[in-house]
Residue, then its C-alpha position, 0 to 999 in steps of 0.5 A: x655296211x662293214x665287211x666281215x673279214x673273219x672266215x667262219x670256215x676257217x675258225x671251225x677247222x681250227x677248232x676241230x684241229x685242236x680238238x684232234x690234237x688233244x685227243x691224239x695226245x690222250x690216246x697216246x698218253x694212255x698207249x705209253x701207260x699201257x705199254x709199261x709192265x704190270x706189277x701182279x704179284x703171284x698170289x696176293x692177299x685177295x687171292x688167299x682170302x677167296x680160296x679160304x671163302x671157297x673152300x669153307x663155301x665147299x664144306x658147306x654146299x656138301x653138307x646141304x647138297x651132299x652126302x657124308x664123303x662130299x663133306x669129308x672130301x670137302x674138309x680133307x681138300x680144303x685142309x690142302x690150303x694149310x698143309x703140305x700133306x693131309x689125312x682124314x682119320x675115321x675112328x673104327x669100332x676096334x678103337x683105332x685111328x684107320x686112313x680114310x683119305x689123304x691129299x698131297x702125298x706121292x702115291x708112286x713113292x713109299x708112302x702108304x696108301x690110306x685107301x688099303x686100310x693099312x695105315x692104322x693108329x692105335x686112337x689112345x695112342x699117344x700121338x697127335x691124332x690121338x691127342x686131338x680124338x681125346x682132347x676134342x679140340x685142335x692141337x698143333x704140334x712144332x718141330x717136336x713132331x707128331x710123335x713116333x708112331x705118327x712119323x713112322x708110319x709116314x715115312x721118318x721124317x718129323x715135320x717141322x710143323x703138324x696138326x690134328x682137328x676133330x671132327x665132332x658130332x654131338x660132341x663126340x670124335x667121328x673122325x681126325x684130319x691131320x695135317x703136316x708141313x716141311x715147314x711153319x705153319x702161319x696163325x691164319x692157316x691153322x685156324x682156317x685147318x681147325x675151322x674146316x674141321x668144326x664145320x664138317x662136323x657140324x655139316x655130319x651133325x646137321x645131316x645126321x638130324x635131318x635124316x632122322x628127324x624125317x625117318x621120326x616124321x616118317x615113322x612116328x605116327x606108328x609108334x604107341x603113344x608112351x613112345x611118341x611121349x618119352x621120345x627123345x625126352x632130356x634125360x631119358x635112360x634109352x640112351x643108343x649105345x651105337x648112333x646112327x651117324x657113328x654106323x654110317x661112318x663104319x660104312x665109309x670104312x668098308x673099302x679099307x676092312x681087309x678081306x677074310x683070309x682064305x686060302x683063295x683070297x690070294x689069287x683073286x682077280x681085280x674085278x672079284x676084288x672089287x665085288x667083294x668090296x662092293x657087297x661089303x661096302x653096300x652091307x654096311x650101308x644097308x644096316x646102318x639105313x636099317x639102323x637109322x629108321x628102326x633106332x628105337x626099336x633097336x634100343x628096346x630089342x636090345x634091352x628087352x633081348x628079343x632084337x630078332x623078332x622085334x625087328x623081323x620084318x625089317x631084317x628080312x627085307x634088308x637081306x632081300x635087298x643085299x641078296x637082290x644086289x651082290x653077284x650070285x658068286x659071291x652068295x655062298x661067299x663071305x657073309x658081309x651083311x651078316x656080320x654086320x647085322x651082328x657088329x652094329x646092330x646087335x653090338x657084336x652079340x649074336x644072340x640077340x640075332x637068334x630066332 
C-alpha cells in the first residue's frame, strides 16, 4: 500500500491563509476608498427639486387640513424658495392693496412692518402688484423695478428683479404675493413663485366650496322648494354682491384696520391693544360665518329691503355670541360687530339694518 505524503492539515491552513489574505486586502482597499474626501456639493439639484416638491406639498396639506391663513402662510413661505424678499397683499373693501404678511425682511431695520396695516397700495395703481390684481396672471418685472410706489414703500432701492401673482378664486383676485430679489431670477424660480400662487387660490377656492356646499347641506331642506330650484342655477340674476370667501379675506385683515381714533386711543396699554384686536378680529369672523350660512337670504334681504327682519334671529344670535366673548370693558367701547354687520353684510347701508 503507498504512503500519503500529502498533509491534509497543511492544505486546509494554506487555503485559509489565502482566504484571509484577500480578504484583509479588500478590507483595506475599502478603508484607503473611504478615507479619500467626499465631493458633496452644497445644495444640488435633488436637493432644490424636494424643497419645491415640499413646499408645493405644503400649500396643498393646508388646504385640506388647514384653514384660509395656513394657506396663505403656505404660499408666502414657500415664495421664499424664489425671492429674497416677499409680501402676501389682501385686496381691502376701500380697493387697496393692504400688507398682510412678508418673509425675509429685516424687522429691526427701516423697512415697514406689513403686520400694522401701513403698508398700503393704491390696487388701480400703476405698479406691479397692482398690474397682477389686474391682468389676473403673473407679471414679472427686470431691472426696471416695480414701479415707484413699489420702491418707496420698501425703502428706495429697485430691485434687479421683481414679481406679483394672484391669487384667484373664481377668477377673481382675493389676494397678491410679491416677490423681489437683489438679483435675477432664474425661469424655474419664477414659474415655481407663479405656481405657488395658483394653487393657493385654488386651495381658497376648494375650501371656500366645501363650507358652503355643507352649509347648503345643512340648510337646505329649510329652504321653500322654488329656492332649493333656482339655487345656484346658470344664469340666475341672484348674483351675492359680497362672496363669502372675499368676507373672510377682510377677516384676516382686522389685525392691520387702525384703531378709532380717540382721544384715549393714544394711552392704550399693550394688553387693551390686544383686546381691541381680538373683538375686532372675532367681529369680522363672526359676520363673515353669518354671511356663509345665511347667503341667500342675504341676497333676498338686500333686494326685497327687509335684511333685519329676514335675518333677525340670526343677528341676534351673532350679537349674543360677540357680547358673550369680548371683555365687559370694551361693551360700552368701540362698536366692532356692528360696523361690520353694516360693511359686509348689509354692504355699508344702514338702512337695511334698521328694525
Amino acid at each position: 500500500m503507498g504512503i500519503l505524503t500529502d498533509d491534509p492539515t497543511s492544505e486546509a491552513n494554506r487555503q485559509l491563509a489565502e482566504r484571509v489574505s484577500r480578504f484583509r486586502s479588500d478590507v483595506e482597499a475599502s478603508l484607503s476608498a473611504l478615507e479619500a474626501p467626499l465631493a458633496i456639493p452644497a445644495l444640488s439639484e435633488a436637493t432644490e427639486d424636494v424643497r419645491t416638491i415640499e413646499a408645493v406639498r405644503e400649500v396643498l396639506e393646508a388646504g385640506v387640513h388647514g384653514g384660509q391663513r395656513d394657506i396663505l402662510r403656505a404660499v408666502l413661505q414657500g415664495s421664499a424658495l424664489c425671492f429674497r424678499r416677499s409680501i402676501l397683499f389682501i385686496i381691502g373693501r376701500d380697493q387697496s392693496l393692504v400688507g398682510w404678511e412678508r418673509c425675509g425682511f429685516d424687522v429691526r431695520g427701516p423697512g415697514p412692518d406689513v403686520m400694522d396695516g401701513h403698508l398700503r397700495l393704491d390696487a388701480a395703481g400703476n405698479h406691479l402688484p397692482a398690474r397682477a390684481r389686474a391682468d389676473g396672471a403673473l407679471v414679472h418685472a427686470g431691472p426696471e423695478g416695480p414701479g415707484d410706489d413699489v420702491v418707496q414703500a420698501l425703502g428706495g432701492s429697485v430691485p434687479r428683479s421683481s414679481a406679483g401673482a394672484p391669487l384667484l378664486v373664481k377668477e377673481r383676485a382675493v389676494a397678491v404675493l410679491y416677490g423681489d430679489s437683489p438679483e435675477s431670477l432664474s425661469a424655474g424660480r419664477l414659474a415655481l413663485f407663479d405656481l405657488l400662487a395658483r394653487i393657493g387660490g385654488v386651495s381658497l377656492e376648494i375650501r371656500s366650496s366645501r363650507r358652503k356646499l355643507a352649509a347648503i347641506a345643512e340648510a337646505g331642506t329649510a329652504l321653500p322648494a322654488p329656492a332649493r330650484a333656482t339655487l345656484g342655477r346658470p344664469g340666475s340674476p341672484d348674483v351675492n354682491p359680497a362672496a363669502p370667501e372675499e368676507a373672510e379675506m377682510q377677516a384676516l385683515l382686522g389685525d392691520l384696520e387702525p384703531l378709532p381714533r380717540r382721544e384715549e386711543g393714544d394711552r392704550l396699554s399693550p394688553e387693551e391693544q390686544r383686546q381691541h384686536n381680538d373683538a375686532r378680529r372675532f367681529a369680522s369672523l363672526l359676520v363673515s360665518e353669518l354671511l356663509l350660512y345665511n347667503e341667500e337670504a342675504v341676497i333676498q334681504g338686500r333686494k326685497q329691503r327687509d335684511l333685519s327682519q329676514r335675518l333677525a334671529r340670526e343677528i341676534d344670535r351673532t350679537r349674543l355670541a360677540y357680547e358673550t366673548r369680548i371683555p365687559t370693558s370694551l361693551k360700552e367701547g368701540p362698536r366692532y360687530l356692528e360696523d361690520e354687520l353694516l360693511r359686509v353684510l348689509a354692504d355699508g347701508d344702514e338702512a337695511l339694518l334698521t328694525p
